[in-house]
N, C-alpha and C positions, 0 to 999 in steps of 0.2 A: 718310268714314273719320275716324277720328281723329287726332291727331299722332301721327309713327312712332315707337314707344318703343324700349330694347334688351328690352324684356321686356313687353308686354302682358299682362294681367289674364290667367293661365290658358298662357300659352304662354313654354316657358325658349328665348329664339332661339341660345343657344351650344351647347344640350343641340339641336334641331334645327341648325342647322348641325353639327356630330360627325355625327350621325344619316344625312344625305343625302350627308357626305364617305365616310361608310362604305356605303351602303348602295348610294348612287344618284350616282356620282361623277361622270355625265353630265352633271347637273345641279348639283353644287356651283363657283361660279364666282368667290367673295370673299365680304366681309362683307356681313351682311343684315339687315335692317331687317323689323317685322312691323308690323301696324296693324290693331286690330279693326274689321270692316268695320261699320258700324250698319247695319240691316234686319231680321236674322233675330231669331225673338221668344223662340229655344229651344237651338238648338246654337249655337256659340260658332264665328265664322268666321273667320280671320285671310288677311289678303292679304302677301307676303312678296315682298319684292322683294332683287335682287340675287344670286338666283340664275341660273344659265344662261337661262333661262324665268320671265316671273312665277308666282310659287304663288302656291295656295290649301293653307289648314290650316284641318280642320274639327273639333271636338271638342265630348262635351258639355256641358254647362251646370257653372260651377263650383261646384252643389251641389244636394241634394235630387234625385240622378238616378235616373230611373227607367229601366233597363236598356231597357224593351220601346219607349218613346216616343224612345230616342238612343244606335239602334244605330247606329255606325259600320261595322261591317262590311257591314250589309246595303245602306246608303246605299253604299259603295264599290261592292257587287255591282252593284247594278244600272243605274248609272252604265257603269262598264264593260263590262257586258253589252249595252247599248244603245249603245257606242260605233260599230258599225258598223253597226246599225240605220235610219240615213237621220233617225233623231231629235236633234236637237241637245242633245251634252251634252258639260258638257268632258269633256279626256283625264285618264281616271286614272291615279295614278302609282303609290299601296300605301295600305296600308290597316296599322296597326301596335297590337300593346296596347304599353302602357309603363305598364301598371298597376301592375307589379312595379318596375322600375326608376325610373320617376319623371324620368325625365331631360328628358323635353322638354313633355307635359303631365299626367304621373299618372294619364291614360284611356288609353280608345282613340282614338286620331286617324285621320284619313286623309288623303290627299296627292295633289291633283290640278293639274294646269295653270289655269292663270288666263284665262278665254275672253275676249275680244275684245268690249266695248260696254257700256254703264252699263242701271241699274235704271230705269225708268221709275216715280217713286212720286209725285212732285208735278204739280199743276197746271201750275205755271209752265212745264214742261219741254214743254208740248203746242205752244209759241211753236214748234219746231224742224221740227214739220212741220207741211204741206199737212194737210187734213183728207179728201183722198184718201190720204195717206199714212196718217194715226193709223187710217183703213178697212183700209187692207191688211194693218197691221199687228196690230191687231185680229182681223181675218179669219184669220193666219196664227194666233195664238193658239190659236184655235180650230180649225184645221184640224189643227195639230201633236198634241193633245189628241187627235182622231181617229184620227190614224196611230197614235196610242202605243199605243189603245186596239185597235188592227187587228194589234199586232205578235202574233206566236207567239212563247207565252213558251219553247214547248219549244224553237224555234228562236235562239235568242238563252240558252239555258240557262239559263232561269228557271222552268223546268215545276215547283219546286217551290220558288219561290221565298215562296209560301203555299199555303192551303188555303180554295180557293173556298164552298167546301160550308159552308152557314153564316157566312158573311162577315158580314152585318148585326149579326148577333147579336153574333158575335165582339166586335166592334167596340163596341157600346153597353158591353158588358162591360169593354171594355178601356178605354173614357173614365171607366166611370165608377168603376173601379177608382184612375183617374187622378184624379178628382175629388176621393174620398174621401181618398188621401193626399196631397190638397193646400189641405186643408181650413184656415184659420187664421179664418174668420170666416161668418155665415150665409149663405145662398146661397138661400132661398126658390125665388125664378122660376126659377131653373136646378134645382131640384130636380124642380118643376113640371113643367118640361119634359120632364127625363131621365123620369119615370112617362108624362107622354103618348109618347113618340119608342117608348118599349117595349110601348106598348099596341096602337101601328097599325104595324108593323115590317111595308113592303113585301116582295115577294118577288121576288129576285133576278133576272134574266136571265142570258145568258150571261158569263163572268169574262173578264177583262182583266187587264193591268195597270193598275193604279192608281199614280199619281204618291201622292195623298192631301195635298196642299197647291196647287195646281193654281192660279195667276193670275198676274195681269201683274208683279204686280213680284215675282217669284222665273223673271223672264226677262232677256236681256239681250240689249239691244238696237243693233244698229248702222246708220248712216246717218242720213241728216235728209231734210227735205221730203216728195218723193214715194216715196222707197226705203226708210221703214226696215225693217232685217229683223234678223227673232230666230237670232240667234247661239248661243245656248246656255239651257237650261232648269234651271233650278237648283233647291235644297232636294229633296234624294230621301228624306229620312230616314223619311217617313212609308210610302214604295212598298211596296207588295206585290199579289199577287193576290187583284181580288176585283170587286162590282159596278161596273162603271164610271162610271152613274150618279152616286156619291159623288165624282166629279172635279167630275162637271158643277155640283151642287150648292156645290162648295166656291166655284167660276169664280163662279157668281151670288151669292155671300154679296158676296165681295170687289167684285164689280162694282158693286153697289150700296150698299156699307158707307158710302159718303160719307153716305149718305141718312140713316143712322143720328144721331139728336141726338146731338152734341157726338164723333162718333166722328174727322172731317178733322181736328183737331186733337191726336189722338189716335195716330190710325193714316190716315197722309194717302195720295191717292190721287190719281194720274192721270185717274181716270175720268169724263168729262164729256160730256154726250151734246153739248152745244153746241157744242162744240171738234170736234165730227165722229166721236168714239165710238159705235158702235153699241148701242142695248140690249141688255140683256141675250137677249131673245127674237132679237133679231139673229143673237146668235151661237148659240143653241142653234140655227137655219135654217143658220146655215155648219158646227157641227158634224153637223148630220144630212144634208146635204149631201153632205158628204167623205167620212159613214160609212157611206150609206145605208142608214140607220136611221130607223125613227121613234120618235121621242123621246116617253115618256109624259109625265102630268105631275110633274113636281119637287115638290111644296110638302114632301113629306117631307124629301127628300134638302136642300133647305134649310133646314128645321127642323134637320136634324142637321148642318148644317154651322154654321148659327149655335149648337148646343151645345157643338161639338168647340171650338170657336173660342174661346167661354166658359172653358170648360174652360182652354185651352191658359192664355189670360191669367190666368186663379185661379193658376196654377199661376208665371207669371213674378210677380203679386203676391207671392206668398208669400216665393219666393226672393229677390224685389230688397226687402220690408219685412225676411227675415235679414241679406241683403247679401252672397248667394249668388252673386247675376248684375249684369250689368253691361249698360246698353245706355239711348241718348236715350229719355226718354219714360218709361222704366219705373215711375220713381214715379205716373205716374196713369195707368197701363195696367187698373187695377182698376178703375174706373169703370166701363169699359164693361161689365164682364159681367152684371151685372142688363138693360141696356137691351139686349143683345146676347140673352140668353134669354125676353124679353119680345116680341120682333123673330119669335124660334123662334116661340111658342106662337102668334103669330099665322098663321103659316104654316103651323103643324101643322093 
């Protein structure tokens, strides 16, 4: 986190505080402190304490937003729709525009509890547990990904929280809509890529929910040694209904991003087969396991998950060279995306 300010980049904490005395009095409890959380590469996350409960305040990016990549309402839906689902996710509290009024962040925000146990993104952090323990916890990763994928959306009132029919395509369309207006310099390899990802576009299986950002550190994690366990699943903003496939492909981008030249220093990761992490083939065995499924092969769905990824980062370059966004790292977040769509076409 960063030091606790009265006001963080993007978030008014007097115009929030007003807000939760008025609205959510349960939880208004004294003065409050916010603190932008560092991790996420796209919505803006604040942690808030001093309220009855720790919060979370989640909003989008302080500029160049594009409505369809940081909806907040839809992250609230399905968070709280999955609250009683058996899938770990914090409690939600509302979900609010203040587009009009301005008073607490000028978007739409949303407001949830604060879940129980830290990020797992560094090396160094893997000292905490047994290497039975980083197995199980590993293993539940991936097993959790299964159940998500096993839920009825009609059952949890999501049945139309997308539209299955088409989902790939959708998708390519919508990145690369995302691309182009997030364009401020050449982008060759990822060009590349986006013309192959279109030209061999698999074909769907049955729909699911999609998380759509799906890894270890958008979890959090409780215990040490031989217990840890995932507490809560975080980042929903991308969720909707569609092939599920594109979770598992996101899992093995991130699983092996370390591998990527010059990416650990970059975008750091826990993941170390030596420390007792399983390969990535590991867990595709625990997710087909759990789901039982058999899993075709991925190389697409990785191909388009190191595009989406590219993408994502063009897109925090842009905004952190205007001085839109704010977050550790972001001045050479641009770097990788050439090596990261070079990564794709090998895959494709």
């Amino acid at each position: 986190m960063t030091t606790p300010t009265t006001d963080p980049p993007g978030l008014h904490i007097a115009g929030f505080r007003a807000w939760l005395e008025r609205f959510h009095p349960e939880l208004a409890a004294g003065e409050l402190e916010a603190s932008v959380i560092a991790g996420g590469k796209s919505n803006l996350t604040y942690a808030v304490d001093g309220a009855a409960v720790p919060l979370i305040v989640r909003r989008p990016p302080l500029g160049h937003v594009l409505a369809s990549a940081h909806d907040m309402r839809r992250e609230h839906r399905v968070i709280a729709a999955l609250g009683g689902s058996g899938i770990p996710v914090p409690v939600a509290v509302d979900v609010v525009d203040d587009t009009e009024s301005g008073a607490v962040t000028g978007t739409t925000f949303f407001v949830m509890q604060r879940a129980p146990g830290r990020t797992i993104t560094r090396r160094a952090q893997n000292a905490e547990f047994t290497r039975a323990g980083i197995r199980r916890m590993s293993t539940a990763l991936a097993e959790h990904l299964a159940d998500l994928h096993a839920v009825d959306p009609s059952a949890v009132g999501l049945d139309d929280f997308g539209r299955p029919d088409g989902y790939i395509d959708r998708q390519l369309k919508t990145w690369q809509r995302q691309l182009d207006a997030s364009r401020s310099r050449q982008t060759p390899t990822l060009d590349r890529l986006q013309q192959r990802l279109h030209a061999e576009v698999p074909a769907s299986g049955a729909a699911a929910i999609v998380h759509g950002d799906y890894r270890l550190d958008n979890a959090l994690v409780v215990g040490t040694g031989d217990e840890p366990r995932i507490s809560a699943i975080l980042d929903w903003e991308m969720a909707t209904l569609g092939d599920p496939l594109i979770d598992l492909g996101i899992l093995g981008l991130y699983w092996d991003l370390a591998e990527l030249p010059g990416a650990a220093r970059i975008v750091p990761s826990a993941v170390d087969v030596d420390a007792g992490y399983p390969t990535f083939d590991g867990l595709v065995e625990a997710y087909a396991r759990r789901s039982g499924r058999s899993i075709p092969n991925l190389h697409w769905y990785r191909a388009f998950a190191a595009y989406k990824l590219a993408v994502i980062l063009e897109g925090i370059f842009r905004r952190h060279s205007a001085g839109e966004t704010v977050g550790a790292g972001f001045d050479r977040i641009g770097e990788l995306v050439e090596p990261l769509a070079a990564a794709g076409m090998e895959w494709a």
